[in-house]
C-alpha positions in Angstrom: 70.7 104.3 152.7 71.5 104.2 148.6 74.4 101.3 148.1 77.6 103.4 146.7 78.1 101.0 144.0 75.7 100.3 141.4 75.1 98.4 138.0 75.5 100.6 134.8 74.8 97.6 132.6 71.1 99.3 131.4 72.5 102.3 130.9 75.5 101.3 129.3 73.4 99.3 126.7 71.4 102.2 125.9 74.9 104.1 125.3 75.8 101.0 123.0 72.6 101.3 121.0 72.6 104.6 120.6 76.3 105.1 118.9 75.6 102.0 116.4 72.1 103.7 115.4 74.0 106.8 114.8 77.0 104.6 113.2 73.7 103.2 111.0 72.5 106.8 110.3 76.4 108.0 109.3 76.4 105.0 106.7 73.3 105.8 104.8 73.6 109.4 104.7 77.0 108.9 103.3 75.5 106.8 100.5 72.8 109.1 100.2 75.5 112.1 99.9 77.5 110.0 96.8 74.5 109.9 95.4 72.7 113.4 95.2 76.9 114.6 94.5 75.8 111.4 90.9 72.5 113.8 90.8 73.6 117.2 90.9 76.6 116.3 88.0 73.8 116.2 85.6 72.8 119.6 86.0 75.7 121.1 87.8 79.3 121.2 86.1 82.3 120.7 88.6 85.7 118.9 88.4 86.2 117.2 91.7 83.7 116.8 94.8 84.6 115.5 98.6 82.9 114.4 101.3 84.4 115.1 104.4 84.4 116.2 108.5 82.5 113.8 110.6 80.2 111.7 107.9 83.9 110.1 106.7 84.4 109.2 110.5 82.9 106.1 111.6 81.4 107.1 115.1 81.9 110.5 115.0 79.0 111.6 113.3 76.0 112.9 115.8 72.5 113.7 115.9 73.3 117.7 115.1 76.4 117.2 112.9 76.3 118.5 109.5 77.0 117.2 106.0 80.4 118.9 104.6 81.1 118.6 100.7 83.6 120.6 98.8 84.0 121.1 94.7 86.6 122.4 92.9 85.4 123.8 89.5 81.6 124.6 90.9 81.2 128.1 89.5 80.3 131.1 91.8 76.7 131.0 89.9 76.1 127.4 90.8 77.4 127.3 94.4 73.9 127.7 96.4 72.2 125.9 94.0 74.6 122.8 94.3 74.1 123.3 98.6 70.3 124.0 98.4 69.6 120.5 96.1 72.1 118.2 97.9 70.4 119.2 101.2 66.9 118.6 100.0 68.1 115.4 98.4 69.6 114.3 101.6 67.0 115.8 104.5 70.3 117.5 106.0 72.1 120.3 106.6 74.8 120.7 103.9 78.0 123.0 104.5 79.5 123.3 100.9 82.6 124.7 100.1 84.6 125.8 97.1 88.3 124.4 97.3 89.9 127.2 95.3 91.5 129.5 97.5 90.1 127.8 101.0 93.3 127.2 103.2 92.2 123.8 104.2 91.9 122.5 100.4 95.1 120.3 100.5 93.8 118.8 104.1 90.2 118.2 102.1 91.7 116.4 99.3 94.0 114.1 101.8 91.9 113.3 104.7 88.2 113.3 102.7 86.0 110.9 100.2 86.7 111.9 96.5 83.5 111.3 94.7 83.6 109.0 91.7 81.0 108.7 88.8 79.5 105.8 88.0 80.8 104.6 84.5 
């Protein structure tokens, strides 16, 4: 007969380890994202840049999530090159999105990470 009541303490440990490796992996593609955004200013012209969605949550960010960036003042012409080199600078799927016009642009700007050059 299988006791009804059993220790989780392995399991939950794995659980544990698991969300602060992913906590670890949210961290440093974060810093990696600020700076490919430093990288791509050199070549690419744009006004503001923000990181948002789940990179800017600690936690939230998974195994499949996505990197989401947005620009205002990234031209049309520029807009896949600035998605193509931030995800090969990264190793990561990039969602990139022009602010102009998008009806979530005010919810961008409050709730994500405004990039700031370096001076």
């Amino acid at each position: 007969m299988i006791d009804k009541y059993f220790s989780t303490h392995i399991r939950d440990e794995a659980i544990k380890r698991k969300k602060l490796e992913m906590e670890r992996l949210r961290q440093s593609l974060l810093k990696n994202a600020v700076t490919a955004i430093a990288e791509l200013r050199r070549t690419v012209s744009f006004k503001d840049a923000f990181i948002f969605g789940s990179l800017t949550k600690p936690f939230k960010f998974g195994i499949n999530s996505d990197i989401d960036i947005a620009f205002s003042g990234l031209k049309d012409r520029d807009f896949f090159k600035a998605a193509s080199f931030i995800s090969s600078e990264i190793g990561r799927e990039v969602d990139v999105i022009q602010l102009e016009g998008f009806r979530f642009a005010e919810k961008i700007k409050k709730e994500g990470i405004k990039w700031k050059p370096e001076i």
